[in-house]
C-alpha positions in Angstrom: 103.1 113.7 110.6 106.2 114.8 109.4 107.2 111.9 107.7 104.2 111.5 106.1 104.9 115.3 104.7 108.6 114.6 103.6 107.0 111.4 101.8 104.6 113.9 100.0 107.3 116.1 98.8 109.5 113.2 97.6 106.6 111.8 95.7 105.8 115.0 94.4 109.6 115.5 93.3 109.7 112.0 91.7 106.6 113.0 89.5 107.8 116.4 88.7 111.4 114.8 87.5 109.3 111.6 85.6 107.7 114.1 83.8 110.1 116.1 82.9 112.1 113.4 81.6 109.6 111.8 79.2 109.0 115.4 78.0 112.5 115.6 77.4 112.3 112.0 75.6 109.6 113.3 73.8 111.5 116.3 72.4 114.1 114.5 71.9 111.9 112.0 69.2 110.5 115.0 68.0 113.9 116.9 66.7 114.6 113.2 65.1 111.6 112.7 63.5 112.0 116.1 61.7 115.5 115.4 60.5 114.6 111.9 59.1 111.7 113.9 57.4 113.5 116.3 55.9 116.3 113.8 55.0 113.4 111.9 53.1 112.6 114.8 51.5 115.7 115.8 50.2 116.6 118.4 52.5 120.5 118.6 52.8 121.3 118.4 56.6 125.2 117.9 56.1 127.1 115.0 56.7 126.1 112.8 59.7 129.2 111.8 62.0 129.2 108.9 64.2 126.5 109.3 66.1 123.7 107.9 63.1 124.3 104.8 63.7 123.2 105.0 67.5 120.1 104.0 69.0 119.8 106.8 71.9 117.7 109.7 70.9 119.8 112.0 72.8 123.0 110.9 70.4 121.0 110.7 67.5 119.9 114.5 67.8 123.8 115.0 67.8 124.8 113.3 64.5 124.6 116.0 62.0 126.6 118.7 64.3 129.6 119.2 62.7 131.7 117.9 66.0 133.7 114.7 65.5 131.6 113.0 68.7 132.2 109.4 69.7 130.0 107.2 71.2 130.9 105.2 74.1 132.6 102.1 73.3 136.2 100.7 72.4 136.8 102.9 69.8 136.4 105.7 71.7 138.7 104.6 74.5 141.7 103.6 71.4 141.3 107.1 70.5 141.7 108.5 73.7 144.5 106.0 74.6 146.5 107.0 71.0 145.8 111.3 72.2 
């Protein structure tokens, strides 16, 4: 009986954390979506760093803050190494 309890919770945990993952993925397409819009539009949204030429939504919604980010990858690490 208690078993079949603690498997109930964890099931409900794992939904709760799937679903609040894809509504963070969702957000996350969202934010992008508007900036490509308003970049087709004409809109200025600064200068993009890095980050633009990522794939990952959650580095993409980072490539227009004005911080000089890095994605992961040798050039990263030669910077680090050079620091």
């Amino acid at each position: 009986m208690i078993r079949q309890h603690a498997g109930k919770i964890a099931l409900t945990n794992l939904i709760v954390s799937l679903f609040a993952t894809f509504f963070v993925i969702i957000k996350n397409y969202s934010i992008i979506a508007e900036k490509k819009k308003k970049a087709m539009d004409g809109e200025s949204m600064g200068v993009p760093n890095r980050l633009i030429s990522e794939k990952s939504p959650y580095l993409l919604q980072h490539a227009y803050n004005a911080v000089d980010w890095y994605p992961r990858g040798d050039e990263a690490f030669r910077m680090i190494r050079n620091v």
